[in-house]
N, C-alpha and C positions, 0 to 999 in steps of 0.2 A: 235587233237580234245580232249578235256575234258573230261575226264573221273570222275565224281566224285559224282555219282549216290552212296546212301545208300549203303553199307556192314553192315551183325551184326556179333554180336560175338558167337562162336558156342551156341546152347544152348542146352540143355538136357531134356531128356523122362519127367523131375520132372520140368521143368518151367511152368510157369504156362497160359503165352500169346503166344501163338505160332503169327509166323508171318502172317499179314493179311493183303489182296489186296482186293481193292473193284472195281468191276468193275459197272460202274454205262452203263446202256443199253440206247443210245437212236435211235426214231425210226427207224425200217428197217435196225439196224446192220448185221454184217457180223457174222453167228454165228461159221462156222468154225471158224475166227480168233477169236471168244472171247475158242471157246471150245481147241485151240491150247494152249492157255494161261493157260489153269487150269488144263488140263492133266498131262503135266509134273509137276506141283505142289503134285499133286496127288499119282504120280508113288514116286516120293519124299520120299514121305510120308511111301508108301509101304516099299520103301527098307528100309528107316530109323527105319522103324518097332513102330512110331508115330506121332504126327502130328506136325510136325515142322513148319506148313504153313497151315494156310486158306485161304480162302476168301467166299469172299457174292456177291448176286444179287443183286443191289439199280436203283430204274428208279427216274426220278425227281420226280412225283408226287405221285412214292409208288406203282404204278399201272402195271399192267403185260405189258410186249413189246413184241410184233409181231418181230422178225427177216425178214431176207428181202425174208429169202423160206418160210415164211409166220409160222411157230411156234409160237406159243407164251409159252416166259421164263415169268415163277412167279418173283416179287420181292420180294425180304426181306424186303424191305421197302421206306421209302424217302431217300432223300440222303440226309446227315447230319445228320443221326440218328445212337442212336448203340455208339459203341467203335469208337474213332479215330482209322483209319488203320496207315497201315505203306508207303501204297500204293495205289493210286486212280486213274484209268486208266477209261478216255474216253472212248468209245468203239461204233463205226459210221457204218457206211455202205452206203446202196442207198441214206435217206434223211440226209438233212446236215441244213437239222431246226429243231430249238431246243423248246420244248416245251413253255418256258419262257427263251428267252437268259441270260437276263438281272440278275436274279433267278440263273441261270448255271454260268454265268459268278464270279457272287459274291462268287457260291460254291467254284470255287476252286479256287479262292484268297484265301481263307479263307483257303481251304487245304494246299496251300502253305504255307502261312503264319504259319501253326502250324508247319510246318516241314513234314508233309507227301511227300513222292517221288512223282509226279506226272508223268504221264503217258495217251500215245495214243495210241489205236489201231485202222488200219485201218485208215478210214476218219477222225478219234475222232481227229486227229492233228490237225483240222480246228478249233475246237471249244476251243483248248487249246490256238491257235492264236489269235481267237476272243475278249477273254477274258486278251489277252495282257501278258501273261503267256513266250512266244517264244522271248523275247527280246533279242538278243544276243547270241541266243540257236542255234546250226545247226540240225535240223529235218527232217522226211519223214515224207512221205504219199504215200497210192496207186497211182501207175503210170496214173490212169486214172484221181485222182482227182491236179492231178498236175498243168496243164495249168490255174483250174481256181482259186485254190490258188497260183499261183503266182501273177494273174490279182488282187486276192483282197490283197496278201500281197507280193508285188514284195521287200520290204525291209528284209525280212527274210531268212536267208540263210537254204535252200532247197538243200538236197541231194536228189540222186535216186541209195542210197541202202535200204538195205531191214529192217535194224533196223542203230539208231541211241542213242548213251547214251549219251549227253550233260549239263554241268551243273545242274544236279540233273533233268532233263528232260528224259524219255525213249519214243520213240517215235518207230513205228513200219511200215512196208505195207501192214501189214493186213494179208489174209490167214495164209499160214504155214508158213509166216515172226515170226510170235507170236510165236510160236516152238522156235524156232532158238532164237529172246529175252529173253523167261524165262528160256530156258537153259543157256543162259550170265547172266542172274541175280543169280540163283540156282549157278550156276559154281562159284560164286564171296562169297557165304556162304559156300562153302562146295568144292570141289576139282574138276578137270579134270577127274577122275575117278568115279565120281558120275554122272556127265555129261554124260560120257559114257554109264554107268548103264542103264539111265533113254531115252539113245537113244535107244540102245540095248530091251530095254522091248517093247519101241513103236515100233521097226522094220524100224529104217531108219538106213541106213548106212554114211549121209554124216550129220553133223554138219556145220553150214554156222556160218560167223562173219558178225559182223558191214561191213563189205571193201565188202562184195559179193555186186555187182548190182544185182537190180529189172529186172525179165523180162518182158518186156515191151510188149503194143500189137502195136507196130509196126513194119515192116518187121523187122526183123534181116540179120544182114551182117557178114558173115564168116569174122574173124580176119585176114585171109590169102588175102581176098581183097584188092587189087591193092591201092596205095595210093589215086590215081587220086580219087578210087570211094569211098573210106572213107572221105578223104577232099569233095568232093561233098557233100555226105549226111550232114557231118558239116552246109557247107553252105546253103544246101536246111534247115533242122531244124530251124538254127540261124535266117533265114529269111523268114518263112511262110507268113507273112504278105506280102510281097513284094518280091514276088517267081524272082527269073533271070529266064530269056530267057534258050532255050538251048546251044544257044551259048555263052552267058553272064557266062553261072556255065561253060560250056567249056575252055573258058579262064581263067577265073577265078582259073582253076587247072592244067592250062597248056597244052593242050592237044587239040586235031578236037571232033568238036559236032560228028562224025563217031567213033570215038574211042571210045570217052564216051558213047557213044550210045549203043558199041557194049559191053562194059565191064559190063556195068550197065547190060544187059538180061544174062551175063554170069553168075551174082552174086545175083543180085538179081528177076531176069526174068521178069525184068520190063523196058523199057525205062527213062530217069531223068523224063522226066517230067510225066508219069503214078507215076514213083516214088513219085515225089512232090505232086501229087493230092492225093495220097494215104496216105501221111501223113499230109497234109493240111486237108483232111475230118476225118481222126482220130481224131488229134486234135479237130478240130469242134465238134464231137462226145462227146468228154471230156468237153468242154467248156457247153453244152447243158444240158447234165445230172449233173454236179456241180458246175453251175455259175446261176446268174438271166439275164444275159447279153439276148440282144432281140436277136432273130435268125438274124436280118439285121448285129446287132451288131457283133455278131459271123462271119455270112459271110464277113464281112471286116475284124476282126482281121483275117483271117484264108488268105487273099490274094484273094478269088472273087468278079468278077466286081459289081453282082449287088445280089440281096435275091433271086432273079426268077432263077438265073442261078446256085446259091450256090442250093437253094432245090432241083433242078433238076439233078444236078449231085450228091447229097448226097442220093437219094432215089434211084438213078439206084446202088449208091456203097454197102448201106447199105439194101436196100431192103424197106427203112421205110425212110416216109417225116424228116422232122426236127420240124415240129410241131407236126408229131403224136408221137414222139421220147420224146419231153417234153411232152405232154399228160400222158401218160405211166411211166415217173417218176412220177409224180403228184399223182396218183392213188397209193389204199392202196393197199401193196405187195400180199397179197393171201383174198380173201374174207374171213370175220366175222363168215359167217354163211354157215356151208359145207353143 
């Protein structure tokens, strides 16, 4: 992987631009992961005993953003105003529309083009995509907005770890993925013992890289499981659309549908095929809340026969239809008026 995102050179109490990241908010972002990001900037600062690092609030249109627990953050202003930074990090969450795309999209060409580092947190890697930014670049995104950024950019090479630095691209999964990033950025100005410092103060005791995976919200499988039932799951994932039989994934890895049967409730205390359903309506789940795809359309990518029998097995898993699931995105994160 590429490594060759911005470094500066030290600078001192008497300089007079300290470093500046702009995080520009759009609707219903994830405010833990933008406030993960500016913390340890912050702490930085402290130890350094001045302010070696800024940053600003910018919304497209100047105007304050609602986060997705419903806060609304002030902005400093529109975006494209002000100082060029050094840094201009997307920053997404529930909605993944963009006020004026076309408007966002030209913003950060333009960032680019001056030489600013560009940057995503959270879902913002959708909107860096959009904008055709991600060519050639390997990036994340939250695990839940994964299925339906592949559906709209399946030519873009997609990790599922927790942060990525690719050609001058920083790309993140959001929450306390952003932690873990500006301590790799902070670490790259300033030393491994600063790093520490600056964990030390926040009270975490583990520092993650690039290479740590996303935890995901689908079952997880103990590493110590049987080969049979990790190639299984392979093949249940790689094939949601066209789920095998139980005998079909049985052969498939060698083994009696009995066996597989019984190893699968050992490890994961599910049958394959509960298994398969359970990750087939996750998926769906993903698809619904960060895709425009129709709920029919979902229920075929996802392997069901028909929309009557996808809804109906998705409201008994979930608790909630597939339409009232998109309703519920649609709608503003906390009400206007308390």
């Amino acid at each position: 992987m590429s490594d060759t995102a911005r470094s500066h050179p030290q600078r001192t109490r008497d300089d007079q631009a300290p470093i500046l990241f702009e995080f520009v908010l759009l609707d219903a972002f994830s405010m833990l992961s933008v406030i993960s990001a500016i913390e340890p900037l912050r702490v930085a600062n402290r130890i350094l005993g001045y302010g070696y690092y800024a940053w600003k609030i910018t919304s497209e249109s100047g105007a304050p953003v609602r986060a997705s627990n419903g806060i609304v953050v002030e902005s400093e202003g529109r975006v494209g105003e002000g100082r060029l930074p050094d840094y201009t990090f997307a920053c997404a969450g529930l909605s993944l529309i963009a006020e004026n795309q076309s408007r966002l999209n030209a913003f950060l060409s333009r960032r680019q083009a001056a030489g600013v580092t560009l940057g995503a947190i959270s879902m913002g890697t959708i909107f860096l995509a959009r904008a055709g930014l991600l060519k050639d670049v390997r990036c994340t995104i939250h695990w839940e907005g994964q299925p339906a950024f592949v559906e709209e950019f399946p030519d873009i090479d997609l990790s599922t770890a927790i942060f990525e630095i690719d050609r001058g691209i920083m790309t993140c999964a959001g929450g306390l993925s952003s932690f873990d990033m500006f301590l790799e950025i902070i670490g790259r100005d300033h030393s491994e013992r600063m790093v520490r410092a600056i964990a030390n103060q926040l009270q975490t005791d583990r520092v993650r890289t690039s290479i740590s995976p996303q935890n995901t919200g689908a079952s997880r499988v103990l590493d110590t499981a049987p080969k049979q039932v990790r190639k299984a799951i392979e093949l249940i994932n790689s094939g949601l659309e066209h789920p095998l039989s139980p005998n079909e994934l049985a052969s498939a890895v060698g083994t009696s549908r009995r066996t597989l049967e019984r190893l699968f409730l050992k490890y994961t205390g599910l049958t394959p095929s509960k298994y398969s359903k359970a990750q087939r309506l996750e998926r769906a789940r993903d698809l619904l809340l960060h895709s425009s795809m129709t709920i029919l359309d979902v229920a075929i990518a996802t392997g069901f026969r028909s929309g009557s029998y996808f809804s109906s097995c998705f409201s008994e898993f979930f608790g909630t239809s597939p339409s009232q699931l998109r309703q519920f995105t649609l709608e503003t994160p906390a009400p206007k008026d308390r």
